[in-house]
C-alpha positions in Angstrom: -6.2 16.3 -57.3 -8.8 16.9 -54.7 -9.8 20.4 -56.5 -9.9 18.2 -59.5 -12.2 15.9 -58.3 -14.4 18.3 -56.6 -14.6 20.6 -59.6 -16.1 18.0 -61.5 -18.0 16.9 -59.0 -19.3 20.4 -58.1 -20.1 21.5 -61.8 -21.0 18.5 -64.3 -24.6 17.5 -64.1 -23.8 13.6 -63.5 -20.3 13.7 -61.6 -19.3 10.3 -62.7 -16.0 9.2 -64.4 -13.1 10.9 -62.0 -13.2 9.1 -59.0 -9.8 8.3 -60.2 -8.5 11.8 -59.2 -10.3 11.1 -55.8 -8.4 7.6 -55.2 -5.2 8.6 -56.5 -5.1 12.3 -54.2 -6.1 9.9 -50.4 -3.0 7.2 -52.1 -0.9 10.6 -51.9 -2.2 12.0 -49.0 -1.5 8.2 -47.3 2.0 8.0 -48.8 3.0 11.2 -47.6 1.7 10.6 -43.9 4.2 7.5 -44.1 6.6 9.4 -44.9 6.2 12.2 -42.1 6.2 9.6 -39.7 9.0 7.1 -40.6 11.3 10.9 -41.1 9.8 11.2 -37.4 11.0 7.6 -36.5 14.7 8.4 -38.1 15.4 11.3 -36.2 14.4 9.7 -33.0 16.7 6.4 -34.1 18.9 9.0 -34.5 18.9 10.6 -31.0 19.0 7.3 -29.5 22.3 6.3 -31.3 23.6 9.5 -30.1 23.1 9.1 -26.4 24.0 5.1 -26.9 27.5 6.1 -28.3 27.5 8.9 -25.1 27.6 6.0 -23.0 29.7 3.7 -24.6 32.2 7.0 -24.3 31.9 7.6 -20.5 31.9 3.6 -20.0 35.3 3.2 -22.1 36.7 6.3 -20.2 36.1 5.1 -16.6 37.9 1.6 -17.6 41.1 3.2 -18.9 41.4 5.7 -15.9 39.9 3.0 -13.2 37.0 4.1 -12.0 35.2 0.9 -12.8 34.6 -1.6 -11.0 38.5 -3.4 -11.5 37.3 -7.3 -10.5 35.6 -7.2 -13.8 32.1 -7.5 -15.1 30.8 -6.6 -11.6 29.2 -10.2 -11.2 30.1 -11.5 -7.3 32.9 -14.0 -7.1 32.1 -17.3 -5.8 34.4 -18.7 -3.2 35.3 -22.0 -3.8 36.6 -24.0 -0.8 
């Protein structure tokens, strides 16, 4: 749409009229930019799930074979007397 644009603009004696071809090619090239960056922000969501549900793994295995801390949450006890 660019060529388009520029074509006419390039080779008509009064370039008016296809601005349109302009406006609509930057609304593309803007849309598409979105879309490269929230396909950017997915795959990083992605990783970060990942290595959340890593954890979660490794935390849930040292509970069952005791490893962890066995008084709980690891909070200190207050002593009541």
């Amino acid at each position: 749409l660019f060529v388009r644009f520029l074509y006419f603009y390039l080779t008509l004696d009064r370039p008016t009229g296809h601005t349109q071809s302009l406006i609509l090619g930057a609304v593309l090239v803007i849309v598409g930019f979105q879309i490269v960056v929230i396909g950017l922000i997915a795959d990083i969501i992605s990783a970060n799930r990942k290595l959340i549900e890593e954890i979660l793994v490794r935390q849930r295995r040292r509970e069952i074979e005791g490893e962890g801390n066995p008084k709980g949450s690891g909070r200190p006890t207050s002593k009541a007397s």
